[in-house]
C-alpha positions in Angstrom: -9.9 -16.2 -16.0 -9.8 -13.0 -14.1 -7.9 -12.0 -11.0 -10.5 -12.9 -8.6 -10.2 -16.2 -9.7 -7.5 -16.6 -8.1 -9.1 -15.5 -4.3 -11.8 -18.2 -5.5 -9.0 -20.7 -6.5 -7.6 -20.4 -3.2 -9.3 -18.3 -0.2 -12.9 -16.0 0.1 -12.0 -12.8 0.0 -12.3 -12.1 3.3 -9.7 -15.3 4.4 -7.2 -13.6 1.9 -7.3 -10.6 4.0 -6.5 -12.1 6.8 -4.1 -13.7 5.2 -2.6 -10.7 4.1 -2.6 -8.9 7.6 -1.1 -12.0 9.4 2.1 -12.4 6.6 2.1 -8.9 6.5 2.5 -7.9 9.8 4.7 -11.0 9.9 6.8 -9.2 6.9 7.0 -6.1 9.2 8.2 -7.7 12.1 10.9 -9.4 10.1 12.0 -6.0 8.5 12.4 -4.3 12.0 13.9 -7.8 13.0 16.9 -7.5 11.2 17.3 -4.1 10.9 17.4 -4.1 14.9 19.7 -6.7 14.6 22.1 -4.9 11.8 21.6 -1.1 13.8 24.4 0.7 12.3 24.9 4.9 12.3 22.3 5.4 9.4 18.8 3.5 11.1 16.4 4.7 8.2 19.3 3.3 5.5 19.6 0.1 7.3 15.7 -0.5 7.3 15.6 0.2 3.9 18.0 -2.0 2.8 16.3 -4.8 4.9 12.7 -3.7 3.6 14.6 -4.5 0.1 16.0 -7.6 0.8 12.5 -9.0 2.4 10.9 -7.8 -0.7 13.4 -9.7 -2.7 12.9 -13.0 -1.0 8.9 -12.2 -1.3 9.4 -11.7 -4.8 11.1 -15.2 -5.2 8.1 -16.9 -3.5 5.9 -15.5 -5.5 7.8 -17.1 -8.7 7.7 -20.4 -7.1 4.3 -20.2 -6.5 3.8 -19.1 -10.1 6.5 -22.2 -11.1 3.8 -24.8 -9.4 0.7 -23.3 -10.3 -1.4 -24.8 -12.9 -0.5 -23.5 -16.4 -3.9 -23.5 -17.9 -5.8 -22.2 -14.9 -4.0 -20.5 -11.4 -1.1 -19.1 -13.2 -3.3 -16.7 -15.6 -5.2 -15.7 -12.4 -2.1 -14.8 -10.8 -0.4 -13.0 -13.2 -3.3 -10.8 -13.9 -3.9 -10.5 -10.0 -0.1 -9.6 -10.2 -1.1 -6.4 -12.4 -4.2 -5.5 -10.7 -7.4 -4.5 -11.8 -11.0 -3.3 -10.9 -12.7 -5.3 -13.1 -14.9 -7.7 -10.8 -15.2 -6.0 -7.8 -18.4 -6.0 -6.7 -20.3 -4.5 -3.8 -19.8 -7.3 -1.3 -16.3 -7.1 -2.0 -16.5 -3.4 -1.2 -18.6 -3.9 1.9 -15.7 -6.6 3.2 -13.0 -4.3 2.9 -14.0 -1.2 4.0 -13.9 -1.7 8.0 -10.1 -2.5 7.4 -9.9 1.6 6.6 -11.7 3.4 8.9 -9.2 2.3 11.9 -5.9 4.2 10.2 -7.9 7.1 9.8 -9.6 7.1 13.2 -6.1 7.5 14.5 -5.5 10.2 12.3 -5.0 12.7 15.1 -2.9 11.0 17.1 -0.4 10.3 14.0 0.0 13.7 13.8 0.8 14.2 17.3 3.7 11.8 16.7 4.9 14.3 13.9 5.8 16.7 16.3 8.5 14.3 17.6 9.3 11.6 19.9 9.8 14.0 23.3 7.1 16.3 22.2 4.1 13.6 21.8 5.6 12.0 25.2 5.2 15.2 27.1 1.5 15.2 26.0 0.8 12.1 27.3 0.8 9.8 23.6 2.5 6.5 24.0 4.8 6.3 21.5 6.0 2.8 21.7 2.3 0.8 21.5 0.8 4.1 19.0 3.5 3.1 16.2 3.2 -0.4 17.1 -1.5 0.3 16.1 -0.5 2.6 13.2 1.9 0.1 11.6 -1.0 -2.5 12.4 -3.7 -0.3 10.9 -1.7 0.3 7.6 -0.6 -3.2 7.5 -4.8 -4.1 7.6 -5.4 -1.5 5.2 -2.8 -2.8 2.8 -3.7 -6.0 3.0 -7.2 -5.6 2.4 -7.1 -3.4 -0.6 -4.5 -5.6 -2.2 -6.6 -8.7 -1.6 -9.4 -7.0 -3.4 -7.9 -5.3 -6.3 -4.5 -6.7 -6.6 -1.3 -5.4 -6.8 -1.7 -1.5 -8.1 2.1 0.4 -7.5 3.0 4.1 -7.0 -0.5 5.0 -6.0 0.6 5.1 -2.2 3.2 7.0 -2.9 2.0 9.7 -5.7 -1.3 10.9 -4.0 0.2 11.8 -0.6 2.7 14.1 -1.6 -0.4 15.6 -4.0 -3.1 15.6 -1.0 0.1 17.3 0.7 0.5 20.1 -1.4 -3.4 21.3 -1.2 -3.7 20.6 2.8 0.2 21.1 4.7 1.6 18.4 6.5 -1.7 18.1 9.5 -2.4 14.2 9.1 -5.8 15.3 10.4 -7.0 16.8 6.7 -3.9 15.4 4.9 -5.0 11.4 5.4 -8.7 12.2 4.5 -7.3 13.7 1.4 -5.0 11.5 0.7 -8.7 9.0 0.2 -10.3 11.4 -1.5 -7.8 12.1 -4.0 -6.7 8.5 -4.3 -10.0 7.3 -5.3 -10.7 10.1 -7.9 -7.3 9.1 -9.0 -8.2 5.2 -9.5 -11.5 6.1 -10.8 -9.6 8.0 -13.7 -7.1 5.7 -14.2 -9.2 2.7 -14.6 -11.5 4.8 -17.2 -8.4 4.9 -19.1 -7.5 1.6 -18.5 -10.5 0.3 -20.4 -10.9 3.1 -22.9 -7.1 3.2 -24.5 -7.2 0.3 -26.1 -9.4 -2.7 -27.5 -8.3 -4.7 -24.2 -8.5 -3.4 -20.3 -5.0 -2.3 -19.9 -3.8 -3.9 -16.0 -4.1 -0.8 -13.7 -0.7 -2.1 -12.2 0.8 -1.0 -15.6 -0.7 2.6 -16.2 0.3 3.7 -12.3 3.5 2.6 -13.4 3.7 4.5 -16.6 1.9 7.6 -14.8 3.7 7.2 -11.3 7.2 7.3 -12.2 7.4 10.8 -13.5 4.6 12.7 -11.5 7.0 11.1 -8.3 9.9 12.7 -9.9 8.0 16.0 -10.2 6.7 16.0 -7.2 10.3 15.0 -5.7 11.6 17.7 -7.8 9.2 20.7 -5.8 9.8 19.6 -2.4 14.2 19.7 -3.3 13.4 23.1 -4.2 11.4 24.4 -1.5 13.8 22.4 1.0 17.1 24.2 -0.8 15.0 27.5 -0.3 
């Protein structure tokens, strides 16, 4: 049994994205929640730590769930889900989660405008308040709608936009567009070696891992240098 089993066991693929969007915006809310509630002299620090703690208390319903699922059937599907993988992803599935990226990078232009700083995107007219409140909708829909296709696939959101950064600058106009570009050529070679390496598909989840880790540090590594410089 396969990780779309598990969207089969439970929802359609299109009710699991919803799904997703309404606990993750829900998940969102929370975060900023508490670290409203805990505002201390480092804001970014305190919403990280919150962002971990949420995580953490995700993390434990997912092992209950895995606890009550059924041994021989829903808890294979999960685990696998759990790793991701492009395996049975058809075109319908394709078709169903593509409307849920075209918003984020409709907005694309306006993101950047809130780059330029709070005051700045203020004084030409951009509503700070409700844009932040669509963009962190937008990536929450997005989100949500690639993992309830292809499960759980780590490090790829946070490799390919420091890459798509070095070749474009920091414009979200050509950086975002990049960023899908190169994230899909990235998946596309990552899941030929996924099935190629060994006599098994190796989970996606697990080679992003493996290749994620260090390329972050490298890339981590260039932009300490050129901000020491």
């Amino acid at each position: 049994m396969t990780e779309r089993s598990l969207l089969a066991l439970l929802l359609p693929g299109l009710a699991a994205m919803l799904l997703g969007f309404g606990t993750g915006l829900a998940t969102v809310g929370l975060v900023l929640a508490l670290s409203l509630a805990l505002r201390g002299t480092g804001q970014v620090l305190v919403m990280v730590l919150c962002g971990i703690a949420v995580g953490a208390l995700a993390g434990a319903g997912i092992a209950l769930v895995k606890l009550l699922a059924d041994p021989e059937q829903q808890l294979p599907a999960i685990t696998f889900w759990l790793m991701g993988s492009l395996t049975d992803i058809k075109r319908p599935d394709i078709a169903a989660a593509l409307p849920a990226m075209l918003p984020l990078l409709a907005l694309r232009w306006r993101i950047g405008l809130l780059a330029m700083g709070e005051d700045e995107a203020r004084a030409m007219g951009v509503p700070v308040g409700r844009l932040r409140i669509l963009v962190i909708a937008c990536a929450t829909l997005m989100t949500a709608a690639a993992v309830a296709t292809a499960g759980v696939i780590g490090w790829v959101g946070l490799m390919v936009p420091h890459m798509a950064r070095l070749l474009t600058g920091p414009r979200f106009d050509r950086l975002l567009p990049t960023s899908v570009l190169i994230g899909a050529a990235f998946m596309v070679l990552v899941d030929t070696a996924a099935r190629s390496i060994a006599q098994i598909e190796v989970p996606l989840g697990i080679l992003t891992a493996v290749l994620g880790a260090p390329i972050f540090i490298g890339l981590l590594a260039r932009g300490s240098r050129g901000w020491s410089e």
